[in-house]
LOSEVEX-710909 format. One record per residue: residue in one letter; x, y, z of N, C-alpha, C in turn; residue number from 1. Coordinates in steps of 0.02 Angstrom, whole numbers, plus 50000, padded with zeros to 5 digits. Layout:
// residues N
+----+-------+-------+-------+-------+-------+-------+-------+-------+-------+-----+
| aa |    nu |    nv |    nw |   cau |   cav |   caw |    cu |    cv |    cw |   i |
+----+-------+-------+-------+-------+-------+-------+-------+-------+-------+-----+
|  A |     X |     Y |     Z |     X |     Y |     Z |     X |     Y |     Z | NUM |
...
+----+-------+-------+-------+-------+-------+-------+-------+-------+-------+-----+
//
This chain:
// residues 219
+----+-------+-------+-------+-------+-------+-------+-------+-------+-------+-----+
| aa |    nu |    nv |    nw |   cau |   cav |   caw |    cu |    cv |    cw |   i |
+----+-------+-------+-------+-------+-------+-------+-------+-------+-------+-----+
|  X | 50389 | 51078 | 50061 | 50426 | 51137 | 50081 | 50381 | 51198 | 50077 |   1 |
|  X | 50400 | 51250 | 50127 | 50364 | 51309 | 50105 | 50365 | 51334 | 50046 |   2 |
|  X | 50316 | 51395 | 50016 | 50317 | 51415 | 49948 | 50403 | 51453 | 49940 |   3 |
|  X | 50418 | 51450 | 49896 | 50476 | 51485 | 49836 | 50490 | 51548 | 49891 |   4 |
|  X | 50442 | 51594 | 49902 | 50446 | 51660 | 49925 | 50442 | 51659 | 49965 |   5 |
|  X | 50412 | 51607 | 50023 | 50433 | 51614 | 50075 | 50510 | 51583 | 50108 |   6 |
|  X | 50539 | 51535 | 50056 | 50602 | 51504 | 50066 | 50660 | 51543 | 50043 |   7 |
|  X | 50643 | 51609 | 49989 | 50697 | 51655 | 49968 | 50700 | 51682 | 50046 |   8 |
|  X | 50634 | 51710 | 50059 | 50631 | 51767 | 50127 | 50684 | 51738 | 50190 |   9 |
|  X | 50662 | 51674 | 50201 | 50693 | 51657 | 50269 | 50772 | 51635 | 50228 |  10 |
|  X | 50798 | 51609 | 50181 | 50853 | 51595 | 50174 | 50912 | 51669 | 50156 |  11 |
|  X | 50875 | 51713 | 50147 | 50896 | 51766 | 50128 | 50939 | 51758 | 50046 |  12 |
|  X | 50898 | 51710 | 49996 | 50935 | 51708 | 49930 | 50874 | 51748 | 49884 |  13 |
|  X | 50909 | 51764 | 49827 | 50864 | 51774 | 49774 | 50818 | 51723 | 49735 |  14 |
|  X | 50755 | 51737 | 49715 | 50717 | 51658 | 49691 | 50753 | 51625 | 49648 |  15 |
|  X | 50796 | 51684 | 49596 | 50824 | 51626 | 49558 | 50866 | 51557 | 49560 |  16 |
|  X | 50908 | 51609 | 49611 | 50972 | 51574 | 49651 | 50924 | 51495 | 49683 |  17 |
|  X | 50869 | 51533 | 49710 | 50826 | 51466 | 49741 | 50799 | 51404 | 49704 |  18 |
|  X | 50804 | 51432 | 49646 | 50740 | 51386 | 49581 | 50805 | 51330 | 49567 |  19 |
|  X | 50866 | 51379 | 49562 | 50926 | 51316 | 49540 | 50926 | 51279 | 49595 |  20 |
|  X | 50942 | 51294 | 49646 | 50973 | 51246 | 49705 | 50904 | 51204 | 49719 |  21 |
|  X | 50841 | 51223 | 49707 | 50795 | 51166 | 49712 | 50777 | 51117 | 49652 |  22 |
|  X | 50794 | 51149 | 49584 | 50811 | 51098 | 49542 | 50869 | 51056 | 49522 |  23 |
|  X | 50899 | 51078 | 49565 | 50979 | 51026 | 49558 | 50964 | 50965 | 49619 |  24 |
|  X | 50920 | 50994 | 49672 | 50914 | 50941 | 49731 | 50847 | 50911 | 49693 |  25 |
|  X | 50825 | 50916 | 49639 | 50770 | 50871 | 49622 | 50811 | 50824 | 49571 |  26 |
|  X | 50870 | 50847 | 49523 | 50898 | 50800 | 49493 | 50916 | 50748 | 49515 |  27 |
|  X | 50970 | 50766 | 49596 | 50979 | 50707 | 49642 | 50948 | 50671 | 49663 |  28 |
|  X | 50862 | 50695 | 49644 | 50837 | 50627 | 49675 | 50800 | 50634 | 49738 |  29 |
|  X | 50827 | 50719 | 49769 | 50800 | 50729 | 49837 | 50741 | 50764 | 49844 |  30 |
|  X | 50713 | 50790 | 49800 | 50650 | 50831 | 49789 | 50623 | 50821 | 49741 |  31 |
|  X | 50559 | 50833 | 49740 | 50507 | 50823 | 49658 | 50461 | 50878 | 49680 |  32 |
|  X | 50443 | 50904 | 49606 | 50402 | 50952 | 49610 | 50334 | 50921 | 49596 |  33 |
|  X | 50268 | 50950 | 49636 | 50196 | 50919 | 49590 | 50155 | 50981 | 49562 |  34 |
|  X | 50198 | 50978 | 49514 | 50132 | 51024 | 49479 | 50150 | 51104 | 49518 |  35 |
|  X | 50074 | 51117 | 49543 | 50041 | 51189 | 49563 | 50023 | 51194 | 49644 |  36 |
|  X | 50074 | 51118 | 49682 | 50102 | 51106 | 49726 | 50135 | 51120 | 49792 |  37 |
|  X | 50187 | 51120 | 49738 | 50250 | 51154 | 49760 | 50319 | 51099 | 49759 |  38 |
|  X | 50360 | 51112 | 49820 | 50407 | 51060 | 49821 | 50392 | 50998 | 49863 |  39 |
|  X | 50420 | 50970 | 49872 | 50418 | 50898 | 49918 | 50481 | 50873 | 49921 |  40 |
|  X | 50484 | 50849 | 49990 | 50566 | 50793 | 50010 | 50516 | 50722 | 49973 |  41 |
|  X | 50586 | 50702 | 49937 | 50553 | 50633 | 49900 | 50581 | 50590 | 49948 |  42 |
|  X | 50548 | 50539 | 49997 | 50566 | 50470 | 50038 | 50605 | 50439 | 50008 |  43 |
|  X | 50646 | 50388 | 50037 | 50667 | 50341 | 50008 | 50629 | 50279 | 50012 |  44 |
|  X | 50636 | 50219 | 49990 | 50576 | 50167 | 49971 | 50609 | 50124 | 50043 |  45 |
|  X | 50545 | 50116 | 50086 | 50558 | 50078 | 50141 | 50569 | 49988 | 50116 |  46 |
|  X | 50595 | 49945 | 50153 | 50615 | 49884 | 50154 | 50600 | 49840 | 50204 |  47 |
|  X | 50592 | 49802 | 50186 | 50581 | 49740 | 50242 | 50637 | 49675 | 50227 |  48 |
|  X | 50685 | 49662 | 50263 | 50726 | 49615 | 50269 | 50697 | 49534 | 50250 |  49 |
|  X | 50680 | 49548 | 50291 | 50633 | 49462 | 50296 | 50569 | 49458 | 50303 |  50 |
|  X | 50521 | 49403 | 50294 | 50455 | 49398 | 50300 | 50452 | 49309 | 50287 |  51 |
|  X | 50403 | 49296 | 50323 | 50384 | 49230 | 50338 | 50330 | 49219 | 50306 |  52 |
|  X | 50291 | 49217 | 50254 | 50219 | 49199 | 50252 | 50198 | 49261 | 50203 |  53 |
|  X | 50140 | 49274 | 50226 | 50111 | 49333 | 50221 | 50103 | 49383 | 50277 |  54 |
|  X | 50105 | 49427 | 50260 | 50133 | 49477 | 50318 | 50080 | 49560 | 50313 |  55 |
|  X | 50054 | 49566 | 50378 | 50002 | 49623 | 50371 | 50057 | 49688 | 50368 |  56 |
|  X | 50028 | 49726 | 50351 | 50098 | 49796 | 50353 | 50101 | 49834 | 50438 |  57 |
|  X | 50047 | 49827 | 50482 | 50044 | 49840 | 50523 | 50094 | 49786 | 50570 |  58 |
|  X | 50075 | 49716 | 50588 | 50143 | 49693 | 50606 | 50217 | 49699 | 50579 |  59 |
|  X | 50227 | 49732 | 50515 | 50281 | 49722 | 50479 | 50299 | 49808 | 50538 |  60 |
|  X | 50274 | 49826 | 50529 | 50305 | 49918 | 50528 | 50311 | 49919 | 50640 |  61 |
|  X | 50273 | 49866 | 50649 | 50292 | 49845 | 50744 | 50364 | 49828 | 50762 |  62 |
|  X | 50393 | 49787 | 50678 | 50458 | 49748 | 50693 | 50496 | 49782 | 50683 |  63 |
|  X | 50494 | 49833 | 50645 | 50521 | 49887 | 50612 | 50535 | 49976 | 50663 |  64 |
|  X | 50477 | 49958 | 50680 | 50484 | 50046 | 50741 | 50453 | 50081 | 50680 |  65 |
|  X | 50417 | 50078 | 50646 | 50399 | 50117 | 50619 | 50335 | 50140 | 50628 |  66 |
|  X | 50310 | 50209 | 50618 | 50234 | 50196 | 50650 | 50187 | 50213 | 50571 |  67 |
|  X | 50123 | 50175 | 50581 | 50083 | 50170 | 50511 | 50030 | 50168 | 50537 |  68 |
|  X | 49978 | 50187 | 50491 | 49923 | 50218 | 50498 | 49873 | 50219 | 50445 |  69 |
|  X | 49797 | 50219 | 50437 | 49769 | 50226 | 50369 | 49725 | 50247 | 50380 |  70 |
|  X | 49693 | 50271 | 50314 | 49652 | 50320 | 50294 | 49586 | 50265 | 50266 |  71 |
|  X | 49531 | 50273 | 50287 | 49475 | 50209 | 50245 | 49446 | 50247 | 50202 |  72 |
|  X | 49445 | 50231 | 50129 | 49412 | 50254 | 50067 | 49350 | 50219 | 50063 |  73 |
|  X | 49364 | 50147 | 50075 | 49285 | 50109 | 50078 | 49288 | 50053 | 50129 |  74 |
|  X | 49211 | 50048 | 50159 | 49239 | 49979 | 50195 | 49159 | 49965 | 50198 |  75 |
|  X | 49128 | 49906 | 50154 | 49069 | 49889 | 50131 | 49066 | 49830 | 50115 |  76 |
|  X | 48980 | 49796 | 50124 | 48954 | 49731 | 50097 | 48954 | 49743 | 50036 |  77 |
|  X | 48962 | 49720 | 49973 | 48948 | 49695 | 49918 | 48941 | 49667 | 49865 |  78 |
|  X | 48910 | 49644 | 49816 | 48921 | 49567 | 49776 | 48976 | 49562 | 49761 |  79 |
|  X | 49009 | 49504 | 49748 | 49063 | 49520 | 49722 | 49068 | 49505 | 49641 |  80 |
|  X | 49129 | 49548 | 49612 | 49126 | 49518 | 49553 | 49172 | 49473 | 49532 |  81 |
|  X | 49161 | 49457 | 49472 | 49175 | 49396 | 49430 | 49253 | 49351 | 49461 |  82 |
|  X | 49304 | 49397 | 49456 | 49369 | 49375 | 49466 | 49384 | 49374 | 49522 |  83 |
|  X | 49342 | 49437 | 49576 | 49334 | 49387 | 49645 | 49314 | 49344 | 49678 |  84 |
|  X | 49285 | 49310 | 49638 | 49226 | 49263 | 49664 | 49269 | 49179 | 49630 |  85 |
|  X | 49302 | 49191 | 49566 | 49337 | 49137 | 49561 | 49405 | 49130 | 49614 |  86 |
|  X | 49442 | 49210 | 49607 | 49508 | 49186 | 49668 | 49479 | 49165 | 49738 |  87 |
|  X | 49423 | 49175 | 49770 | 49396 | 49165 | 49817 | 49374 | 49100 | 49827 |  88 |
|  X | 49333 | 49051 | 49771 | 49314 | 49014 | 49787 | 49247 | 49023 | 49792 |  89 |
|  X | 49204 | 49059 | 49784 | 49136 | 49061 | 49797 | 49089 | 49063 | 49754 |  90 |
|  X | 49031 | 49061 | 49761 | 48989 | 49083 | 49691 | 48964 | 49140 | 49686 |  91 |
|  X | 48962 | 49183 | 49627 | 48951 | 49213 | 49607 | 48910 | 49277 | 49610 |  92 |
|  X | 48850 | 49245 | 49648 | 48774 | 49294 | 49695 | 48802 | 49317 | 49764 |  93 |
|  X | 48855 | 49283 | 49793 | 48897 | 49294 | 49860 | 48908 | 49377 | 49873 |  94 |
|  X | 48890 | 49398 | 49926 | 48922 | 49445 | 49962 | 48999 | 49457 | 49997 |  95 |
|  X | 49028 | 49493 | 49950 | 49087 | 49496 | 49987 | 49094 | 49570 | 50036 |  96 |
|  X | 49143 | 49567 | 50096 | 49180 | 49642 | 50132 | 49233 | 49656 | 50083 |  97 |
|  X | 49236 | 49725 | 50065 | 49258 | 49753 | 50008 | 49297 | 49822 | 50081 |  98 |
|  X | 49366 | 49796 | 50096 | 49399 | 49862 | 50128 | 49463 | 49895 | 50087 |  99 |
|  X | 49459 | 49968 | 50086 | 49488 | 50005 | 50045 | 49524 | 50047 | 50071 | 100 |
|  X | 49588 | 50061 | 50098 | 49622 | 50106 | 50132 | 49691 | 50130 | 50113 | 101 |
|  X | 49713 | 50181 | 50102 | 49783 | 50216 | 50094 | 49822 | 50191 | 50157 | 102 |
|  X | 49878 | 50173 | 50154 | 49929 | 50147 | 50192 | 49986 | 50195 | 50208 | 103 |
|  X | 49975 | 50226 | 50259 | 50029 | 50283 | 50303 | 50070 | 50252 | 50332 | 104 |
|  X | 50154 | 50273 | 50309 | 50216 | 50238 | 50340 | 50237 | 50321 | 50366 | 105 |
|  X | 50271 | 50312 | 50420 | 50303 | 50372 | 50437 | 50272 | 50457 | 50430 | 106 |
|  X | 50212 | 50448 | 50432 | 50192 | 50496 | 50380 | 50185 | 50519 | 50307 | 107 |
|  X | 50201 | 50466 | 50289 | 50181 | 50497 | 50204 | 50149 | 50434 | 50178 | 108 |
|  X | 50113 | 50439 | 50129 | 50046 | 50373 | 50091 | 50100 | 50331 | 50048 | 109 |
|  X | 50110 | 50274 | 50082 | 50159 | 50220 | 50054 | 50101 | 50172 | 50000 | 110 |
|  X | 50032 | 50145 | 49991 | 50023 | 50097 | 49958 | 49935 | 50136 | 49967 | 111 |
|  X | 49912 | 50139 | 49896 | 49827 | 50103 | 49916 | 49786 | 50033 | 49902 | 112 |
|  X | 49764 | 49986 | 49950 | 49741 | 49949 | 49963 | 49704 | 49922 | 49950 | 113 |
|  X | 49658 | 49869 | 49910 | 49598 | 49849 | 49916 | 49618 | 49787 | 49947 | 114 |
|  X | 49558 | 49778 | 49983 | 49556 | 49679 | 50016 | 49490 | 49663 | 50011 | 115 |
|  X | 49476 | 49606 | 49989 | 49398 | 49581 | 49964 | 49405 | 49538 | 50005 | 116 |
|  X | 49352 | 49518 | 50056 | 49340 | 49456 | 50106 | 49298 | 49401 | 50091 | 117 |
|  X | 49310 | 49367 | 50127 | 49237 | 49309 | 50083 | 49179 | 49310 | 50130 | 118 |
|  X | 49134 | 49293 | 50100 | 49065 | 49336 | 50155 | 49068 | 49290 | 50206 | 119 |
|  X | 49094 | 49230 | 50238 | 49076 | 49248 | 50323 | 49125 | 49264 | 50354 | 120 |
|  X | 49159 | 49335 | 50342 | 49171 | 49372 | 50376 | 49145 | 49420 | 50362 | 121 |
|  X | 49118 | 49438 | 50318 | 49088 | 49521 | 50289 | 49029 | 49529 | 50362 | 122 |
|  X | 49001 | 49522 | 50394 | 48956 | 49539 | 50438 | 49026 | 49580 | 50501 | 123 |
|  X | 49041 | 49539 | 50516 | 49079 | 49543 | 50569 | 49138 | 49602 | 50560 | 124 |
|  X | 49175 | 49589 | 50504 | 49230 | 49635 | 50470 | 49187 | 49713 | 50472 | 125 |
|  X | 49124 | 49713 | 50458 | 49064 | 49779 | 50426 | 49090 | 49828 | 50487 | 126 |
|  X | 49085 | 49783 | 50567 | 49076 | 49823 | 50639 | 49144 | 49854 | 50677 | 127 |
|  X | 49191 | 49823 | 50619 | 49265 | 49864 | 50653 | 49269 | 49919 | 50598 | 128 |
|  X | 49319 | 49961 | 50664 | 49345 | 50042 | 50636 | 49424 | 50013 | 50600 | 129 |
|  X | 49444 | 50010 | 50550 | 49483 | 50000 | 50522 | 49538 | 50045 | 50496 | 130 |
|  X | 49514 | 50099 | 50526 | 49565 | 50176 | 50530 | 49619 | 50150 | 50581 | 131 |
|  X | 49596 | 50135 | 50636 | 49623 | 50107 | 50691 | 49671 | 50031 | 50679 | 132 |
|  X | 49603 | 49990 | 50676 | 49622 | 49935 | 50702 | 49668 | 49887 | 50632 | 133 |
|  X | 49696 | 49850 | 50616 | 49741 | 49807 | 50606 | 49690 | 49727 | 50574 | 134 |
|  X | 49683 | 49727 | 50515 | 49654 | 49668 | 50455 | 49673 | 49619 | 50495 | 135 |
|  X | 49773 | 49594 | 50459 | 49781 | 49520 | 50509 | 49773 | 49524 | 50578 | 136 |
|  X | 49775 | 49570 | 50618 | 49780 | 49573 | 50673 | 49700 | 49532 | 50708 | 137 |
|  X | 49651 | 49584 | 50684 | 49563 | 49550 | 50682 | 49562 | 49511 | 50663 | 138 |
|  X | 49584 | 49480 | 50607 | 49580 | 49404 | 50571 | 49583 | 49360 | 50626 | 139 |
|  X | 49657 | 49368 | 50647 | 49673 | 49312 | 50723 | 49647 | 49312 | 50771 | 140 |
|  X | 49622 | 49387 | 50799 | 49565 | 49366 | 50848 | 49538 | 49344 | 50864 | 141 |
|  X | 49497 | 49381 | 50809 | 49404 | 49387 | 50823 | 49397 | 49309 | 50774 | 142 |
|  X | 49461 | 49295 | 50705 | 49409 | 49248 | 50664 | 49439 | 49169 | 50670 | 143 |
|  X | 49507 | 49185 | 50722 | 49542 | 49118 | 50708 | 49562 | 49100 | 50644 | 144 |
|  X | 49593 | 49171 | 50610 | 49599 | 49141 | 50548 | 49683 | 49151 | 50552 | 145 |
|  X | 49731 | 49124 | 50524 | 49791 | 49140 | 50513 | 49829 | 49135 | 50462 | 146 |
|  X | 49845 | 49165 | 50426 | 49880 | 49188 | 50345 | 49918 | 49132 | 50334 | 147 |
|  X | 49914 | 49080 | 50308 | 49980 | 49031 | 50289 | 50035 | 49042 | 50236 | 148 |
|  X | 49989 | 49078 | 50170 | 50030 | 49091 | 50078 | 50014 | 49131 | 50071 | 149 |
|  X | 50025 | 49137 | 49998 | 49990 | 49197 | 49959 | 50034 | 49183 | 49875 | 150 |
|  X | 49970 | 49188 | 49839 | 49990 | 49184 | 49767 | 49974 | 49250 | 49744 | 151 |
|  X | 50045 | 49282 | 49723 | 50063 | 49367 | 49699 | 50068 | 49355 | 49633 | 152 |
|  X | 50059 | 49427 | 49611 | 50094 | 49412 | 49552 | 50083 | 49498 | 49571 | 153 |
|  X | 50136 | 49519 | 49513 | 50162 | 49588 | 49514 | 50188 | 49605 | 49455 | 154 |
|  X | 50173 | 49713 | 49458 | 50170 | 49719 | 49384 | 50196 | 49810 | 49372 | 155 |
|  X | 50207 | 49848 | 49336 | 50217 | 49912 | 49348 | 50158 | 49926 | 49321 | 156 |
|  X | 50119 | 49969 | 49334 | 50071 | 50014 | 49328 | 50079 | 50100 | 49327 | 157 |
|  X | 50039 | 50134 | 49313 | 50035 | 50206 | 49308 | 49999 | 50253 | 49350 | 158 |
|  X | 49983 | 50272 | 49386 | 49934 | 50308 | 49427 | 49898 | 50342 | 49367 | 159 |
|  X | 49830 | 50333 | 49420 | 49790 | 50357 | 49350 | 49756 | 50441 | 49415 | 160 |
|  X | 49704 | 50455 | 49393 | 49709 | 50527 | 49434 | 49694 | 50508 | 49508 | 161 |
|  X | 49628 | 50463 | 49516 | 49608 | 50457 | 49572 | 49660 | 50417 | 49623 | 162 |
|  X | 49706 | 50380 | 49593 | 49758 | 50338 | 49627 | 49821 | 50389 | 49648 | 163 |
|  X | 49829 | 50442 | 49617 | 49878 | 50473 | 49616 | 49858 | 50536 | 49662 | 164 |
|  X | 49806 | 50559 | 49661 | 49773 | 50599 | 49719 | 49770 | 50579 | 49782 | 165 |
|  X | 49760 | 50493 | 49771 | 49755 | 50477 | 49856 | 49844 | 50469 | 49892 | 166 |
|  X | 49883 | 50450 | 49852 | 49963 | 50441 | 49870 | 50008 | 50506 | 49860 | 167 |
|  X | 49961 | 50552 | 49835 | 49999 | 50589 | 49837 | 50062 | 50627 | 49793 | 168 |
|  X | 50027 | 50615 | 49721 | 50073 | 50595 | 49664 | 50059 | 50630 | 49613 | 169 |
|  X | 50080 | 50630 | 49550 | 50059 | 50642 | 49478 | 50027 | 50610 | 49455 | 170 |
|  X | 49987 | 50625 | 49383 | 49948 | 50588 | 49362 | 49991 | 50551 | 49293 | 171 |
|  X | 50013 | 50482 | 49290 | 50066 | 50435 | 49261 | 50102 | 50422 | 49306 | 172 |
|  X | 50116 | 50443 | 49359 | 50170 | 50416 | 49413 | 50176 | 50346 | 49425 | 173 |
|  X | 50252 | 50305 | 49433 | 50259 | 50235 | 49415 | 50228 | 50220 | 49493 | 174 |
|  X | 50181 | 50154 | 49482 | 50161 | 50105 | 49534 | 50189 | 50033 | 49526 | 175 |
|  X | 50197 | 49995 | 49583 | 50220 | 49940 | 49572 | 50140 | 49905 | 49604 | 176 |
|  X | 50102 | 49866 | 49559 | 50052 | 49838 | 49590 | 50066 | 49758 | 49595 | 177 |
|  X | 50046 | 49752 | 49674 | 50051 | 49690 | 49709 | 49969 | 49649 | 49699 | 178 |
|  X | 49956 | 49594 | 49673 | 49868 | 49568 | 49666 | 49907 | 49502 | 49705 | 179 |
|  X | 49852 | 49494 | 49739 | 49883 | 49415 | 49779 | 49798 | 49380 | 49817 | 180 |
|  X | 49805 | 49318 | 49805 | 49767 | 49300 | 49816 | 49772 | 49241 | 49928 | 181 |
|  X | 49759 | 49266 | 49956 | 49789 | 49246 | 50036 | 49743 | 49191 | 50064 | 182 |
|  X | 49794 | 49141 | 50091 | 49756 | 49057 | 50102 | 49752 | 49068 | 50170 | 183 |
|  X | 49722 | 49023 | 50224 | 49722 | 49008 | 50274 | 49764 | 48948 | 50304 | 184 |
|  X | 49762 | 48947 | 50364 | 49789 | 48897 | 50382 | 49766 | 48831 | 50370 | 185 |
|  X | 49716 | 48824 | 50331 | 49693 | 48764 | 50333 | 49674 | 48757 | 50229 | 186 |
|  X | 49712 | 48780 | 50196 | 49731 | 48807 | 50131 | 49657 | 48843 | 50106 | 187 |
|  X | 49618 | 48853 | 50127 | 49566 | 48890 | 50094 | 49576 | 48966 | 50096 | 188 |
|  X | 49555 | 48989 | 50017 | 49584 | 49075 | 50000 | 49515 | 49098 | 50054 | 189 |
|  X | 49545 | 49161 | 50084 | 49483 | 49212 | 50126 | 49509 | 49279 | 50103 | 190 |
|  X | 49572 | 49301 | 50064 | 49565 | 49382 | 50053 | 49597 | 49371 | 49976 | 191 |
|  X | 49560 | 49424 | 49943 | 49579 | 49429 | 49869 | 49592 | 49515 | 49877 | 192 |
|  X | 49688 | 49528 | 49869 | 49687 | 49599 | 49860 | 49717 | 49658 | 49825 | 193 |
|  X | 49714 | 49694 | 49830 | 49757 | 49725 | 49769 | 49803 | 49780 | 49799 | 194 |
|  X | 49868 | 49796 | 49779 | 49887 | 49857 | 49823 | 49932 | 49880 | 49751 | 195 |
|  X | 49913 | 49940 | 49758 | 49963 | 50002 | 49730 | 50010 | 50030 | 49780 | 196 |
|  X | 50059 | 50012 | 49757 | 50123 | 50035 | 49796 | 50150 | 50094 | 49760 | 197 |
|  X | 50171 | 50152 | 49782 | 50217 | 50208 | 49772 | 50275 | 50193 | 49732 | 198 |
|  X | 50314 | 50193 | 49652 | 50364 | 50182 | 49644 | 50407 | 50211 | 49675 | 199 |
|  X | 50431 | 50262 | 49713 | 50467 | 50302 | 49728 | 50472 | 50271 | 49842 | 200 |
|  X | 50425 | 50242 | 49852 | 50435 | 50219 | 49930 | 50442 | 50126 | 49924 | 201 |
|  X | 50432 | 50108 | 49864 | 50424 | 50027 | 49890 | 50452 | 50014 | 49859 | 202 |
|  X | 50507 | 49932 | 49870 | 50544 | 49894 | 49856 | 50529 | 49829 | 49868 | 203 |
|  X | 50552 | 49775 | 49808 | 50525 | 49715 | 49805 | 50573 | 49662 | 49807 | 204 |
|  X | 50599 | 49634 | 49856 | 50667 | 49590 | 49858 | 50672 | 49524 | 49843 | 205 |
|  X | 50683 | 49455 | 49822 | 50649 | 49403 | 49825 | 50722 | 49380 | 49797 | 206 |
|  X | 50709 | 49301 | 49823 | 50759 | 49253 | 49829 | 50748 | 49187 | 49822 | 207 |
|  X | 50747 | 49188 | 49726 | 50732 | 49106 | 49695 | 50772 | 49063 | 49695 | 208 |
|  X | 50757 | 49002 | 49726 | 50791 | 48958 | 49755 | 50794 | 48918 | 49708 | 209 |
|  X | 50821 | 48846 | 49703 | 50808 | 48785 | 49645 | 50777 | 48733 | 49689 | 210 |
|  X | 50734 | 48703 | 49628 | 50677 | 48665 | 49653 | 50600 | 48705 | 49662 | 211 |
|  X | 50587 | 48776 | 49646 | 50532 | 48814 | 49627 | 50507 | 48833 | 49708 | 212 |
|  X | 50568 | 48840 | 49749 | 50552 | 48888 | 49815 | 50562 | 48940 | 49833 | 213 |
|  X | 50530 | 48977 | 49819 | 50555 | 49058 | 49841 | 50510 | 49077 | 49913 | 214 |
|  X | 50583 | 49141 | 49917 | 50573 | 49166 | 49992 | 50557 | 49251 | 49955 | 215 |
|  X | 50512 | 49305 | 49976 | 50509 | 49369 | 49939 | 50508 | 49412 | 49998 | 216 |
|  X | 50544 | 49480 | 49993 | 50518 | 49523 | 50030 | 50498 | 49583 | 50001 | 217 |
|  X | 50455 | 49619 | 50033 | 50444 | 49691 | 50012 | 50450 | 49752 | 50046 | 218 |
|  X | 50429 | 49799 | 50054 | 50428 | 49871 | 50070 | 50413 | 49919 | 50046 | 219 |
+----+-------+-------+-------+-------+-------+-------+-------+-------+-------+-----+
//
């Protein structure tokens, strides 16, 4: 929202009168203040109904009408370490593609990203613009690869400063972090990744079945 003084000016109220009516719409839930800021409309946490598999957020937000977009923090060759190299499957001296991007829903920073690749794709993955273009989308292309699973596990976390600077947040602000490790069609893991999700935009739905089958969705 504009500053305090400029929202008394055009509404024609007094600031005080203003400070209440914007802290009563932050009790509800509809505004949050950050800091030295100002105000903000707080989103509500987007959803996804259903999902089949594993699911890129860019096809998810096509099915949806929604439009999304990202920001690349990193997108680089390099060794990988220890715990990627076991969820991966590889050894150890291996080069992995290491891509890093904030995840734009509607305009505002819904999740930040990491995805670790297994190096033969890291050459190839190095030469796309990834501001643009779409992970699963290139996967199927260019690598013939196609997402079959994914072993998640999930956890609440805290934004710490640099996480909370890129989404847009406070520093402790609740995260819901998603780590999942993504198979191919032919069961071999190719992405090890991590996402910080927004507590305040994402929702986690899931539906345990008997006999140890679950169906999950997110948003």
């Amino acid at each position: 929202l504009a500053p305090e003084r400029q929202l008394g000016a055009r509404l024609d109220v007094a600031r005080n009168t203003l400070r209440r009516a914007l802290t009563d719409l932050a009790a509800r839930g509809l505004l949050v203040s950050r800091d030295r800021s100002g105000w903000f409309v707080k989103g509500g946490p987007v959803t996804i109904e259903t999902i089949s598999g594993p699911q890129g957020l860019t096809d998810w937000a096509a099915i949806h009408g929604l439009a999304v977009s990202s920001t690349v923090c990193q997108a680089r060759i390099r060794p990988a370490f220890e715990a990627e190299a076991r969820a991966l499957r590889i050894p150890m001296d291996s080069n992995v593609f290491e891509l890093e991007r904030v995840r734009i829903v509607e305009g505002a920073p819904l999740s930040l990203d990491q995805s670790v690749l297994v190096p033969s794709l890291a050459d190839s993955l190095a030469q796309v613009d990834f501001s643009n273009a779409s992970l699963y989308q290139t996967l199927r292309s260019a690598n013939a690869i196609k997402p079959s699973r994914a072993e998640c596990m999930l956890r609440a976390v805290i934004a710490d400063r640099r996480s909370a600077e890129l989404l847009e947040l406070s520093d402790g602000d609740p995260l819901l972090e998603l780590s999942e490790t993504v198979f191919d069609q032919y069961g071999e893991p190719f992405e090890f990744a991590r996402h910080l999700n927004r507590g305040d935009r994402y929702a986690f739905r899931t539906t345990i079945l008997a006999g140890g089958v679950w169906e999950g969705s997110a948003g």
